[in-house]
C-alpha positions in Angstrom: 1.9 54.9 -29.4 1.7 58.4 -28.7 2.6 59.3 -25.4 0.0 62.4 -25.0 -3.4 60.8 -26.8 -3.0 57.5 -26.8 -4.8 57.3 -29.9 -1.9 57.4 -32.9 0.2 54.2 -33.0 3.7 54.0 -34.8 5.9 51.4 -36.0 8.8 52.8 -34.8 10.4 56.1 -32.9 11.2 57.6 -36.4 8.0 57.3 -37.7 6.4 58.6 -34.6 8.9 61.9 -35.3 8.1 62.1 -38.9 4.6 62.8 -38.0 4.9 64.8 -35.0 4.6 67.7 -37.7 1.3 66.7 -38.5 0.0 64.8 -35.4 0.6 67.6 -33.5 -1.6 69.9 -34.4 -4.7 67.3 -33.2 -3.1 66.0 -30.4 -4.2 66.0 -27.0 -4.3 64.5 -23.8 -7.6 62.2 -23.3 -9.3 64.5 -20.9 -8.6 68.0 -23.0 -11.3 69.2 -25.2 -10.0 69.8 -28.7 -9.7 73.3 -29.6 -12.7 74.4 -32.8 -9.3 75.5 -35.0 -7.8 71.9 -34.4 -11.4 70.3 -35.1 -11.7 72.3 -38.1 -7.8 71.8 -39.1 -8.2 67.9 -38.5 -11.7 67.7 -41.2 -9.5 69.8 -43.4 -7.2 67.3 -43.5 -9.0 64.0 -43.8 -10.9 66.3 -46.7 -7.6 66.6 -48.7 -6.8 63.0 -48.2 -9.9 61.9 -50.0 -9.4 61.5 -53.6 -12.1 63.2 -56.0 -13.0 61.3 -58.3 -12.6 61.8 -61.6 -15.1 61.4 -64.7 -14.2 60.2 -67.7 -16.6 59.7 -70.7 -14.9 57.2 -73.3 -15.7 58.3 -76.7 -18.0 56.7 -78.9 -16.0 54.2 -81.3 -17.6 53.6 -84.9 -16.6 50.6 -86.8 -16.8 50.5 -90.3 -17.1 47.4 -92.9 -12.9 48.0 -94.2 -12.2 48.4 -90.4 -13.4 45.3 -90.0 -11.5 43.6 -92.9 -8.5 45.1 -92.9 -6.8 44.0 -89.4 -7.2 40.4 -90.4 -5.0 40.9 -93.8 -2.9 43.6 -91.7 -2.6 40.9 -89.2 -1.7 38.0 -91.4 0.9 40.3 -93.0 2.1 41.0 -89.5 2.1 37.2 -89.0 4.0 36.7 -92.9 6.8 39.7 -91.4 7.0 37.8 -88.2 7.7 34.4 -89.7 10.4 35.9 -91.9 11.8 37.9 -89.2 12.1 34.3 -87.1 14.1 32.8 -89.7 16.6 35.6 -90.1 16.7 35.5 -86.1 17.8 31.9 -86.5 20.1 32.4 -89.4 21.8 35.2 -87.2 21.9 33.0 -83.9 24.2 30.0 -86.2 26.4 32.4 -87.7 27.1 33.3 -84.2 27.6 29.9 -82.9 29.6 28.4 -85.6 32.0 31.7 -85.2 33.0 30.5 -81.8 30.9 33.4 -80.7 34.0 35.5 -81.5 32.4 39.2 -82.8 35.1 39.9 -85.3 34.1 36.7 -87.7 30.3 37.1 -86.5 29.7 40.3 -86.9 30.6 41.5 -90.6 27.8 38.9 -91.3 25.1 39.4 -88.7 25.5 43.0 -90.0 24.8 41.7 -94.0 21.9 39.9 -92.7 20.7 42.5 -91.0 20.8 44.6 -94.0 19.2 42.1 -96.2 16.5 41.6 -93.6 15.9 45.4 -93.7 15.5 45.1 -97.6 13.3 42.6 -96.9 10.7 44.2 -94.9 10.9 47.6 -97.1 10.2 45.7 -100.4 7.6 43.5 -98.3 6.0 47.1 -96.9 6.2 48.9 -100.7 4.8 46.0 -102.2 1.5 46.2 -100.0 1.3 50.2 -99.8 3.0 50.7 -102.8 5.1 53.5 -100.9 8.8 53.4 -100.1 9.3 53.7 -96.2 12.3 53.0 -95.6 12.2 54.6 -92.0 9.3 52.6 -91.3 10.6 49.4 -92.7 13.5 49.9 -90.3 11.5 50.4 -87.5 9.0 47.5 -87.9 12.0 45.5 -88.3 13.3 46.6 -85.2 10.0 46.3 -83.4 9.5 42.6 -85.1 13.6 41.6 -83.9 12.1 42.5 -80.4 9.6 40.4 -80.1 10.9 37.6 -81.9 14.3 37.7 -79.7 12.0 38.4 -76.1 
């Protein structure tokens, strides 16, 4: 508690002289008669302290017939990638368990089904844009690994 106003409690010394800086210019005894500046000083303060709120206006969202077609077959591919990416997963996991979990046998073939896996997902992505994306077939690999292995 403040020794002077009675009127700010603390949890501990240090806290009480952390805010001294502050406290200090509307502090006074309980029969003084705050001083205008240190009225006006304190209302500036608690003004500051109030967040303003903010507006936001979300932007209108228009939904067209493809739009709502197309997630469900970009879902179910999704879903196709995800399933494939599980069974590579697995394959990888028992290549690492039957090498005694040693990296130098496991990993020369981890890395090959990693690569096939890859090959995979870019001939899976061509075949449905009819693009080759490699750096996106890469990445949606990685992305699908993730969540399969989390």
């Amino acid at each position: 508690q403040c020794g002077r106003c009675k009127s700010a409690f603390y949890c501990s010394r240090e806290c009480q002289n952390n805010a001294w800086k502050t406290h200090k210019n509307i502090c006074r005894k309980p029969s003084e008669e705050p001083a205008e500046a240190t009225i006006q000083l304190s209302r500036l303060a608690e003004k500051e302290a109030k967040p303003k709120p903010k507006s936001f206006v979300e932007p209108p969202v228009t939904v067209t017939k493809e739009d709502l077609e197309e997630p469900e077959s970009d879902q179910q591919f999704r879903q196709e990638l995800l399933r494939e990416t599980k069974e590579i997963n697995a394959k990888m996991m028992t290549v690492i368990q039957e090498s005694g979990r040693n990296p130098a046998v496991f990993l020369p073939k981890v890395m090959s089904l990693k690569e096939e896996y890859h090959s995979q997902i870019l001939s899976r992505i061509s075949a449905k844009s009819g693009e080759q994306e490699d750096f996106a077939a890469e990445k949606l690999g990685e992305e699908l690994m993730k969540e399969v292995i989390m």
